[in-house]
C-alpha positions as CSV (number, residue, x, y, z in Angstrom):
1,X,50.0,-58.3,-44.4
2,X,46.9,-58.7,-42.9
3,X,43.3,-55.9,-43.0
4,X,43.8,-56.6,-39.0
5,X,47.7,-56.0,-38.9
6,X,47.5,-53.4,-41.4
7,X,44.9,-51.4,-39.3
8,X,46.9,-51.9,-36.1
9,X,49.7,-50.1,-38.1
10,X,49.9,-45.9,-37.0
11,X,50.0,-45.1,-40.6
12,X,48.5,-47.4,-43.4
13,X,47.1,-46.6,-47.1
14,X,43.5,-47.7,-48.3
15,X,44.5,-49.0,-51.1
16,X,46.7,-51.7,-49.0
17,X,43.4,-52.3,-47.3
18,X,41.8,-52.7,-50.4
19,X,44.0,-55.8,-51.8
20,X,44.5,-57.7,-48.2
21,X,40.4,-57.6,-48.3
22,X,40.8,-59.0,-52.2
23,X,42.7,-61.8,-50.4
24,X,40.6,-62.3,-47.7
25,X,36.9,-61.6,-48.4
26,X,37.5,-61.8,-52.8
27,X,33.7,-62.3,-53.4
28,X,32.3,-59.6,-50.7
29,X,30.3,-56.6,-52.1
30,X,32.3,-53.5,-52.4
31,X,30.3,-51.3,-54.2
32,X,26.5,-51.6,-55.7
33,X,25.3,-48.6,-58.1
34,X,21.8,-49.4,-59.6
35,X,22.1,-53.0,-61.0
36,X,25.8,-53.5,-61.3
37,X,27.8,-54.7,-58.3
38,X,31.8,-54.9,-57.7
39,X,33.3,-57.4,-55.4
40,X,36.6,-56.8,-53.2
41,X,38.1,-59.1,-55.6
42,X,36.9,-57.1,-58.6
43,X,38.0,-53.7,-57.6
44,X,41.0,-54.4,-56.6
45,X,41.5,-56.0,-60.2
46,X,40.0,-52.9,-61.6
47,X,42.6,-50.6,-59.4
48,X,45.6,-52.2,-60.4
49,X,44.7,-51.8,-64.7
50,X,43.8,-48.4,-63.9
51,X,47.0,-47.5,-62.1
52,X,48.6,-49.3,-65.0
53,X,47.0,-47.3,-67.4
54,X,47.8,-44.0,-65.9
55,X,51.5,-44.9,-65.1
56,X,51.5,-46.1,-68.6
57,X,49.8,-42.5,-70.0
58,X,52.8,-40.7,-68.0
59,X,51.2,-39.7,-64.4
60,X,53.8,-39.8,-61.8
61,X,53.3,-40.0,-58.0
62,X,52.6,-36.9,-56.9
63,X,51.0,-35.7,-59.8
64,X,47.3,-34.8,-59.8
65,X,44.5,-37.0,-61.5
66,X,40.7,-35.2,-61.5
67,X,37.4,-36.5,-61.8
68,X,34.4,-35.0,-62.6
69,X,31.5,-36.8,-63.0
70,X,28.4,-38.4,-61.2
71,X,28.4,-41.3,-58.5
72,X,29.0,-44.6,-60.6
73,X,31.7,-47.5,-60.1
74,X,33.9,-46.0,-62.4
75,X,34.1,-43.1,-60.4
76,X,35.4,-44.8,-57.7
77,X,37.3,-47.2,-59.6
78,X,39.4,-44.4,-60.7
79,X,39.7,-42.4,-57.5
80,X,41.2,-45.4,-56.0
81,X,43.3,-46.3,-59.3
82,X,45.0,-42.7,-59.1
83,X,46.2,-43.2,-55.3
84,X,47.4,-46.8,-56.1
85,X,49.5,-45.2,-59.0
86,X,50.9,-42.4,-56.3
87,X,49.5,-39.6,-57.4
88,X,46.3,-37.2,-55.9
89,X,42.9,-37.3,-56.7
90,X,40.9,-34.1,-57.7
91,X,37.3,-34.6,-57.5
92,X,35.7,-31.9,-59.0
93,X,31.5,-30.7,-59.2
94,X,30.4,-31.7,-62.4
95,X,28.0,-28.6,-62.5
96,X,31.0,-26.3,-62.5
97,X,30.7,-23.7,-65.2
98,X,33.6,-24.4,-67.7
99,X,35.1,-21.2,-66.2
100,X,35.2,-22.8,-62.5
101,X,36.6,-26.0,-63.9
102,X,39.1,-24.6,-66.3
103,X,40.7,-22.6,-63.0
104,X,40.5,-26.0,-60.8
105,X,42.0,-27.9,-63.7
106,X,44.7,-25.2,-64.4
107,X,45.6,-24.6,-60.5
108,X,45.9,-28.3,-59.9
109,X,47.6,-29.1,-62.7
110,X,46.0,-32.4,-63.4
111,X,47.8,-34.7,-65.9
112,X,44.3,-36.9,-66.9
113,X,40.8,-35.7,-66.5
114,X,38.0,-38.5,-65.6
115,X,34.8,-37.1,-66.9
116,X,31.0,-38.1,-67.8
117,X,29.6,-37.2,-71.1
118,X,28.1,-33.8,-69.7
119,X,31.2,-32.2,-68.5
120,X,33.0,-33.5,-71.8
121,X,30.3,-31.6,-73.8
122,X,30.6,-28.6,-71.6
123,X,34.3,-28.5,-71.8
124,X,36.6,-26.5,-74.9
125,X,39.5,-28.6,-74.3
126,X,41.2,-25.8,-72.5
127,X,43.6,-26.5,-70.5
128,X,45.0,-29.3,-73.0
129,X,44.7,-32.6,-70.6
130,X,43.8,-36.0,-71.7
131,X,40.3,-36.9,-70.9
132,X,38.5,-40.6,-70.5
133,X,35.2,-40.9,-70.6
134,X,33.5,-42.7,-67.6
135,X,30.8,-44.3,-69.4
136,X,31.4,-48.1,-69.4
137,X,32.3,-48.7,-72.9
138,X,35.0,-45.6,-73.2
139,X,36.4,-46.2,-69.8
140,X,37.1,-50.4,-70.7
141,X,38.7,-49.2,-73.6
142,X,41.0,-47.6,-72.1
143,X,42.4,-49.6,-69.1
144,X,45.8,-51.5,-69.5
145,X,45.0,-54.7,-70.2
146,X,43.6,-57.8,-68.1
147,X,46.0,-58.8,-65.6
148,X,48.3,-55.8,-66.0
149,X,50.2,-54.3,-63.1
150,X,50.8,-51.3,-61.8
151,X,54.4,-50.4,-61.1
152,X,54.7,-50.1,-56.9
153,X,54.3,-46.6,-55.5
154,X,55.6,-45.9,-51.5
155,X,53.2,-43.8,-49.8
156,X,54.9,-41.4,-47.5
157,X,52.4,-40.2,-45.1
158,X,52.3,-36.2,-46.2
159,X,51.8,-37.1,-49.8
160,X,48.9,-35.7,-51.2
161,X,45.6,-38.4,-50.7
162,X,43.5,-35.7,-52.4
163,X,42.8,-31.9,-53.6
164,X,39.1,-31.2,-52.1
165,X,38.0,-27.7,-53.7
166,X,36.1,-25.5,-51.4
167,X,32.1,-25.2,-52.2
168,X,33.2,-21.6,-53.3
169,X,29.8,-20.3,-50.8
170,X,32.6,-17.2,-50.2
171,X,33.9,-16.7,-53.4
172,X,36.1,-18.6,-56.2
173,X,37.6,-22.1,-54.6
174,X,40.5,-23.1,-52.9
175,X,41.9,-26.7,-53.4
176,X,42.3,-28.0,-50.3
177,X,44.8,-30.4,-50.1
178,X,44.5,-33.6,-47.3
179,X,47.3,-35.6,-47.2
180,X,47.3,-39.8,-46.3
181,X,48.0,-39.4,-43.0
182,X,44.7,-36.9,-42.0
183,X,42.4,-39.5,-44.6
184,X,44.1,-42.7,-42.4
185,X,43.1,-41.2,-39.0
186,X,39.8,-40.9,-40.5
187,X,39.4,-44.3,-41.5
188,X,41.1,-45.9,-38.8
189,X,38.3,-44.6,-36.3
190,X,35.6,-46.3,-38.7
191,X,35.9,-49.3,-36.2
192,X,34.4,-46.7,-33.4
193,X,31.4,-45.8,-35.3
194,X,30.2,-48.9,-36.6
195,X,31.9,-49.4,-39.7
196,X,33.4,-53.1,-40.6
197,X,32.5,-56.3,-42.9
198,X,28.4,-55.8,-42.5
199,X,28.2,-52.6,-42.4
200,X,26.2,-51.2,-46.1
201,X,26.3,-48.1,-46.2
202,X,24.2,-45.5,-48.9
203,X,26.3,-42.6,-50.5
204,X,23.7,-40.1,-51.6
205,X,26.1,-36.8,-51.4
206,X,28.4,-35.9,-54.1
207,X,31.6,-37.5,-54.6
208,X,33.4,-34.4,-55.1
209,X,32.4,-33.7,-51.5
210,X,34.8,-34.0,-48.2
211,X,31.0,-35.3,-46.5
212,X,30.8,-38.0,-49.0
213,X,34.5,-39.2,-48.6
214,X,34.5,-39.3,-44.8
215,X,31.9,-41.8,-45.0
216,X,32.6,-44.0,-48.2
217,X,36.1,-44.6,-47.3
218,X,35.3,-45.9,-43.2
219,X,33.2,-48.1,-45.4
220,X,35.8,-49.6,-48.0
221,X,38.5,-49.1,-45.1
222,X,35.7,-51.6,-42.8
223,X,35.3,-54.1,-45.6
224,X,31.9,-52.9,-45.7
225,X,29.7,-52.3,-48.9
226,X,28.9,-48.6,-50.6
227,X,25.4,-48.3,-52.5
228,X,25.8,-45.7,-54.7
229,X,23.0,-42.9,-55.5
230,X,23.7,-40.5,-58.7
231,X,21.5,-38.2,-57.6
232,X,19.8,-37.3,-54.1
233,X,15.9,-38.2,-54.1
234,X,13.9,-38.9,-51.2
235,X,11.6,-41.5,-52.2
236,X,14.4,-43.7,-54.1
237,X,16.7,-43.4,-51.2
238,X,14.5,-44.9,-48.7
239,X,13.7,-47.9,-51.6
240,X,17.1,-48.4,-51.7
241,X,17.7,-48.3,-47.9
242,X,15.5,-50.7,-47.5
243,X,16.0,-53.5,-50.1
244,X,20.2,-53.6,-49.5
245,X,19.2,-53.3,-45.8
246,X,21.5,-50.5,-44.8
247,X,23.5,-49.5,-42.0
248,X,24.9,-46.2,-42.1
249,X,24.6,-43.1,-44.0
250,X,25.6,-40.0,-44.0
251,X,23.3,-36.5,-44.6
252,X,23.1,-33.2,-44.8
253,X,20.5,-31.3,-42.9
254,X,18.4,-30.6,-46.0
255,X,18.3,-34.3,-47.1
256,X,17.2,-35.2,-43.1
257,X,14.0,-32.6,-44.0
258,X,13.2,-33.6,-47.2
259,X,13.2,-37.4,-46.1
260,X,11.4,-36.7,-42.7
261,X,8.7,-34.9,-44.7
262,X,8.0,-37.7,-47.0
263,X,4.4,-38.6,-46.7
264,X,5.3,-42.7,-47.1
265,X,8.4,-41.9,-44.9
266,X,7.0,-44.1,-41.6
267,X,6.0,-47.3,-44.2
268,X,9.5,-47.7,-45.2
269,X,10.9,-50.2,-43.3
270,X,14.5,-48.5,-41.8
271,X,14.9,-51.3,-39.0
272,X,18.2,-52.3,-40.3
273,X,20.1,-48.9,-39.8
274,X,22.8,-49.2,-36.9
275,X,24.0,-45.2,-37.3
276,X,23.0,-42.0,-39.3
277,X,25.6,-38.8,-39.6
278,X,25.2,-35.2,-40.8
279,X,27.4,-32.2,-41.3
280,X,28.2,-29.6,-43.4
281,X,25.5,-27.1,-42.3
282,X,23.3,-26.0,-39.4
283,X,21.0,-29.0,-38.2
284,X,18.0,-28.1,-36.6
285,X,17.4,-29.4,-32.8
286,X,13.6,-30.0,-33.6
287,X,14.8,-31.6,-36.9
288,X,17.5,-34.1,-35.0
289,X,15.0,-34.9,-32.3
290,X,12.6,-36.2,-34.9
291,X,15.1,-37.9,-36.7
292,X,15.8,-39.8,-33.4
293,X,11.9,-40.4,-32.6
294,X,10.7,-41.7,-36.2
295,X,14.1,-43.5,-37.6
296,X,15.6,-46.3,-36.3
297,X,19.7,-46.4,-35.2
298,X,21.7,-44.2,-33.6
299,X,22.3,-40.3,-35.1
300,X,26.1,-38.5,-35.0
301,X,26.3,-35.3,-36.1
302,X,29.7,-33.9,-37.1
303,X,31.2,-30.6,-36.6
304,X,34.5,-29.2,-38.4
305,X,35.7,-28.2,-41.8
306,X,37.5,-29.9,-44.6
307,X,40.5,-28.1,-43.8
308,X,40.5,-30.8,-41.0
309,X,41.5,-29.0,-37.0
310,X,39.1,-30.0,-34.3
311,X,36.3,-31.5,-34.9
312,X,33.3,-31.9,-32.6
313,X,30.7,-34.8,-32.4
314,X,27.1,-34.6,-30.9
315,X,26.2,-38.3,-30.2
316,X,22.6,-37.0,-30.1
317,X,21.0,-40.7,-29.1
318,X,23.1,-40.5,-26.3
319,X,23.1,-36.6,-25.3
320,X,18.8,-35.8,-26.5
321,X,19.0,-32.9,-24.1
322,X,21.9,-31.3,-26.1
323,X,20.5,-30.9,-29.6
324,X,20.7,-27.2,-29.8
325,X,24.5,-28.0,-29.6
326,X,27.3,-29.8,-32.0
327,X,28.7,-31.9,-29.5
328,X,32.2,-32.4,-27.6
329,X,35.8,-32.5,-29.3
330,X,36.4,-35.6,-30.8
331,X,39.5,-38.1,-28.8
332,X,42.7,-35.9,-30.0
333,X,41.1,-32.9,-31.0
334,X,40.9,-29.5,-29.3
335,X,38.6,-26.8,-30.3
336,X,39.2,-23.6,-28.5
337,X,37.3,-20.2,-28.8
338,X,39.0,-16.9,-29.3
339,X,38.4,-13.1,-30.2
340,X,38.7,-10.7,-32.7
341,X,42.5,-10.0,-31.8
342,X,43.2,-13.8,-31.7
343,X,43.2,-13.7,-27.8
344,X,41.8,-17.0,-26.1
345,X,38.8,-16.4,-24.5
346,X,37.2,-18.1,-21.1
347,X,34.8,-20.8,-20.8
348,X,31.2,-19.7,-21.9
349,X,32.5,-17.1,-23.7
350,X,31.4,-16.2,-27.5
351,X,34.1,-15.9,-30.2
352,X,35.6,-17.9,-33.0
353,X,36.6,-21.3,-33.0
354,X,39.8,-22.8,-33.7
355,X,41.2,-26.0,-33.8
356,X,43.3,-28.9,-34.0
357,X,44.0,-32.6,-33.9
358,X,46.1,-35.3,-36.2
359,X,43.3,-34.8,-39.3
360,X,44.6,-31.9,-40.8
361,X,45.4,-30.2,-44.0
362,X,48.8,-29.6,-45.6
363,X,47.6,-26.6,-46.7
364,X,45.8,-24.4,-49.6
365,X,46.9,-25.9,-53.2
366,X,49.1,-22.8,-54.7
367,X,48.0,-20.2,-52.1
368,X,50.0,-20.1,-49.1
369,X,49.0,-16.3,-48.5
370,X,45.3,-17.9,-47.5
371,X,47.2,-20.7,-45.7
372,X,48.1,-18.2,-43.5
373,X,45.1,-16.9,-43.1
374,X,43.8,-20.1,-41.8
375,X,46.3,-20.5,-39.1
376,X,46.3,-19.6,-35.5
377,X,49.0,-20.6,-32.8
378,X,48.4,-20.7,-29.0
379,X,51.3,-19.2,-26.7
380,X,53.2,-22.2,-26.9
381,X,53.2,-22.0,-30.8
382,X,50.9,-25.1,-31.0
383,X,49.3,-24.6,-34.8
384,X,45.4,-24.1,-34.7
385,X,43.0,-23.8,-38.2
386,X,40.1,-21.0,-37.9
387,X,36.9,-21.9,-38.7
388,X,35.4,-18.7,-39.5
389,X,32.5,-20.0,-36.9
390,X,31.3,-18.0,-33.9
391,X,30.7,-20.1,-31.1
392,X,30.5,-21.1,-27.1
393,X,31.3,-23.9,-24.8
394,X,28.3,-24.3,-22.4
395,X,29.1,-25.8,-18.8
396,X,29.2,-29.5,-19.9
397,X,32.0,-28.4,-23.0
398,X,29.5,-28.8,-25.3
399,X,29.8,-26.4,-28.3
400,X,27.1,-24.1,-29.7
401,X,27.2,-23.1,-32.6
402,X,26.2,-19.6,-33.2
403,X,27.0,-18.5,-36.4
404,X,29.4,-17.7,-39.4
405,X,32.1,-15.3,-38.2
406,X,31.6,-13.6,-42.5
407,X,27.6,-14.1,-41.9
408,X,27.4,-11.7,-38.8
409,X,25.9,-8.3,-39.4
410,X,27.4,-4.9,-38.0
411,X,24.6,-2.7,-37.9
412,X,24.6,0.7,-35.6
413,X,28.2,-0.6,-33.9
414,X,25.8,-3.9,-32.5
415,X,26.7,-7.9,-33.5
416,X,23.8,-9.4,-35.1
417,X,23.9,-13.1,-35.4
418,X,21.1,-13.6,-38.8
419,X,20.5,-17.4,-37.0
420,X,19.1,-15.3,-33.9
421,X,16.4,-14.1,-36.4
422,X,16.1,-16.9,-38.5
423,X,14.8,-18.6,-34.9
424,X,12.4,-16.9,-34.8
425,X,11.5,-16.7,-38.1
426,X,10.8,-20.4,-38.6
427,X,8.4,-20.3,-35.3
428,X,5.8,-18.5,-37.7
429,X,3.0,-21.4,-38.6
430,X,3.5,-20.5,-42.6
431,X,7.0,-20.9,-42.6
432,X,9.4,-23.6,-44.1
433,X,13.1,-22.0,-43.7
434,X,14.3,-18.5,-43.7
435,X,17.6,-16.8,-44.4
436,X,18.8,-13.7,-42.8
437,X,21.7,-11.6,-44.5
438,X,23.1,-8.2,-44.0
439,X,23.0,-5.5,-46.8
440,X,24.2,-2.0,-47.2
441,X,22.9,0.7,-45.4
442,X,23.9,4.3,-45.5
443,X,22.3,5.0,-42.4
444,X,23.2,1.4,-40.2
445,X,26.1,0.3,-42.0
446,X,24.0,-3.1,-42.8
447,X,20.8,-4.1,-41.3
448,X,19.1,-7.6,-41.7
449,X,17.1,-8.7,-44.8
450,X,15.1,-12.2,-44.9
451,X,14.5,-14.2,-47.8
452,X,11.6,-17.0,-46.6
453,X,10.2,-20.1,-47.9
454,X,6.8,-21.0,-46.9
455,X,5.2,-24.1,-46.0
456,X,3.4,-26.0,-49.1
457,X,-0.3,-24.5,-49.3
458,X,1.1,-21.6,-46.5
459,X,0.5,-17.5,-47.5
460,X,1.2,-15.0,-45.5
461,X,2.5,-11.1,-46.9
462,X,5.9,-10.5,-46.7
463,X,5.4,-7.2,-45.0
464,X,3.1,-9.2,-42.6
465,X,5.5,-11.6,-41.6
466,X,8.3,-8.7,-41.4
467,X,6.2,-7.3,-38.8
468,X,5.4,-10.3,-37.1
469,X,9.2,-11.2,-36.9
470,X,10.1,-7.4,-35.6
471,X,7.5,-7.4,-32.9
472,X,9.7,-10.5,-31.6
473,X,13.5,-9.6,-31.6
474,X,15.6,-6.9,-30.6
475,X,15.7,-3.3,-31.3
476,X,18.9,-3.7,-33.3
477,X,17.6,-7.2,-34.9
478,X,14.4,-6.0,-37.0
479,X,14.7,-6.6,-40.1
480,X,14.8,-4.0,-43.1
481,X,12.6,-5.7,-45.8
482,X,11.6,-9.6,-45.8
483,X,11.2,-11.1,-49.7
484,X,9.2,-14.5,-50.0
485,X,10.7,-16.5,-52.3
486,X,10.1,-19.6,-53.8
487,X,13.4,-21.8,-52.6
488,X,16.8,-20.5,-51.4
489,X,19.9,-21.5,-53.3
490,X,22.1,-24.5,-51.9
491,X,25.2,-26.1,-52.8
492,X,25.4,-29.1,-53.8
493,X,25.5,-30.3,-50.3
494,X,23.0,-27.8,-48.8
495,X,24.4,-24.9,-47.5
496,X,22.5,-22.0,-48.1
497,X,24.4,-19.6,-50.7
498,X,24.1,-16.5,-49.0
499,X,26.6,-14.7,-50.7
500,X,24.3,-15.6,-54.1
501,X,21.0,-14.1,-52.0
502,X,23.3,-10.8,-51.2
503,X,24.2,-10.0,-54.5
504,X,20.5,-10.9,-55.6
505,X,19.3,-8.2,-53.2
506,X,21.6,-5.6,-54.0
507,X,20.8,-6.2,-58.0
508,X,17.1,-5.9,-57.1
509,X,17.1,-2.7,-54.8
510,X,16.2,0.5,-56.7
511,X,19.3,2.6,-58.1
């Protein structure tokens, strides 16, 4: 069958994609990492001996297969080997502690573990699972031979595609698990968004990461070709967006910052992107708008979780007066907003947003109790996924975001939303980013501490800026004590660890 016929089809696989484009297009860049390039007709080739080589090590369809390791072809190689041999890949931070990846190993039962020298050093071999090393040398050595096979698989569409585990910003991980059907609606919208045979595409977030994977596989889906970046750095990514000419990419917020601040940023020569993304965390208006004025191509910025539900798009070259929002439900999704008792609420109304569309998860790996949790269902029993996000729709059914339903203070009885304060916060001429959380008090139940980066070459006293900041919000809003620090802590795909600047506080604060 056809790419063409097999993307007409309701439900396809990737890795069906993957061989008609070996047919059709055998000497097309697939992948590029550093010096090293794969063709179509090389991957594929790759895929099948490593599908051979797990179906011949015992992995069954089904069965999990994880990876933890940085961006290189192998990487991908093997991802794309475990769904051709049936079974679920589990892409896993290589930074974990060797406690973290000893529970994600353990609670997805994996039967083979992918892994760079780093997290083989790190790890003590417990859980027992056999382990191949992603370097070059150890990962040829053990692929079935030239040529091999793998036994045919049939890919039901609620088979586990993948086990994404949670950043754990809230607490230990939860394996979310996607099936093929939510990963082929995702790359069978590539089409709308610019993906397809020219499209080059830089992957500068984690592998392990839902953001990554919602933007490499439109591209392998498309044909297209995926430069790979190991590591996030500013100045290398816009060398390498501009020798392979690229088209798309995909951001956080903190990687937009970092690259709009680059002091050569305006000589790189960025002419050839067609569309920029970003999700994952807040995205500043002032930030998107500059993003539009200064870099060439379009700019998308995606709103919704890896659980999948409704997810919201703010075409922002289209829509410039609506960056303070996150855009309109996507075609087939619906986001709706409810309230603390799970009653929907009216239009314009704040509350918690739920939602739900054809991408979504089968569920929490081994913890249907949190499942639950997740799930909310209209009158009519249609299912819903809670974001945990406090929100509005303004009159044109654009969403603004507010803030993180675990994130909001309760001080005095009153609602404080920290992103009200950290508004205003970053208005103050010394100051690069700010985070507000709430901590313990006897006499308010919480009330608002900041934790503030300044500008390079900035000063400013903390109690200064404190009182500077209180003078400007609400009663209820000032803040209790204001630390300058020198950076704040981010996941590996820049959210702001606030439960880490929390417990950092309350270790600090005198007995």
């Amino acid at each position: 069958m056809s790419s063409q016929e097999l993307l007409a089809q309701e439900f396809g696989t990737l890795s069906d994609l993957v061989r008609a484009y070996a047919a059709e297009r055998p000497a097309a860049a697939a992948l590029i990492h550093g010096d090293r390039r794969l063709t179509y007709g090389e991957l594929d080739w790759l895929i099948d001996r490593v599908a051979a080589a797990l179906q011949r090590d015992g992995v069954r369809p089904g069965d999990a297969v994880a990876i933890a390791a940085a961006a290189s072809l192998e990487y991908v190689v093997s991802f794309l080997g475990a769904l051709r041999a049936g079974a679920a890949a589990a892409p896993l931070a290589p930074s974990s502690s060797p406690t973290s990846l000893r529970a994600m190993l353990a609670d997805c039962g994996a039967k083979m573990l992918f892994a760079d020298a780093e997290v083989a050093a790190a790890w003590d071999g417990d859980p027992p699972i056999q382990r191949v090393g992603l370097d070059e040398a150890s990962f040829v050595a053990w692929l079935a031979p030239p040529g091999a096979k793998p036994e045919p698989v049939a890919v039901v569409p609620d088979a586990p595609f993948n086990i994404i585990y949670s950043s754990g910003t809230t607490g230990v991980p939860k394996g979310i698990v996607q099936s093929h059907r939510m990963r082929w609606s995702h790359v069978s919208r590539g089409a709308a968004f610019g993906y397809g045979p020219d499209t080059v595409t830089l992957i500068s977030t984690p592998l392990y990461s839902n953001t990554t994977l919602v933007s490499l596989l439109p591209t392998l889906a498309g044909s297209g070709t995926a430069v790979l970046m190991e590591k996030f750095d500013a100045a290398k990514f816009l060398a390498l967006a501009e020798r392979h000419r690229v088209t798309h990419a995909m951001l956080v917020p903190v990687q937009y910052k970092r690259l709009m601040e680059h002091p050569d940023f305006d000589r790189y020569d960025l002419a050839s992107f067609r569309m920029k993304f970003s999700t994952s965390a807040p995205f500043a208006a002032a930030l998107k708008a500059d993003a539009l004025k200064r870099w060439p191509g379009g700019l998308i910025e995606y709103y919704g979780l890896t659980e999948g539900g409704g997810t919201c798009a703010l075409i922002a070259h289209e829509f410039p007066q609506k960056l303070h929002t996150v855009g309109r439900p996507l075609e087939g999704h619906e986001v709706r907003v409810i309230d603390e008792e799970g009653r929907e609420l009216p239009p314009g109304s704040t509350g918690e947003a739920v939602g739900r569309s054809p991408a979504m998860m089968n569920g929490y790996h081994n913890q249907p109790g949190k499942t639950a949790e997740m799930e909310w269902r209209d009158p009519s029993d249609k299912l819903f996924l809670r974001t945990g996000d406090i929100g509005r729709f303004d009159e044109d059914g654009f969403f603004v975001l507010v803030d993180r339903k675990k994130d909001m203070i309760i001080s005095g009885g009153f609602n404080i939303y920290p992103s009200d304060i950290e508004a205003v916060l970053v208005r103050h001429d010394a100051v690069a980013e700010a985070a507000v959380v709430g901590v313990a008090s006897e006499r308010w139940g919480e009330t608002p501490v900041a934790f503030v980066v300044l500008k390079p070459g900035a000063a400013v006293a903390a109690e200064a800026l404190r009182n500077w900041t209180n003078e400007r919000v609400g009663k209820t809003q000032r803040l209790a004590d204001l630390r300058i620090v020198a950076s704040l802590p981010r996941s590996a795909i820049g959210k702001v660890l606030k439960r880490e600047l929390r417990e950092q506080y309350s270790a600090s604060a005198p007995a």
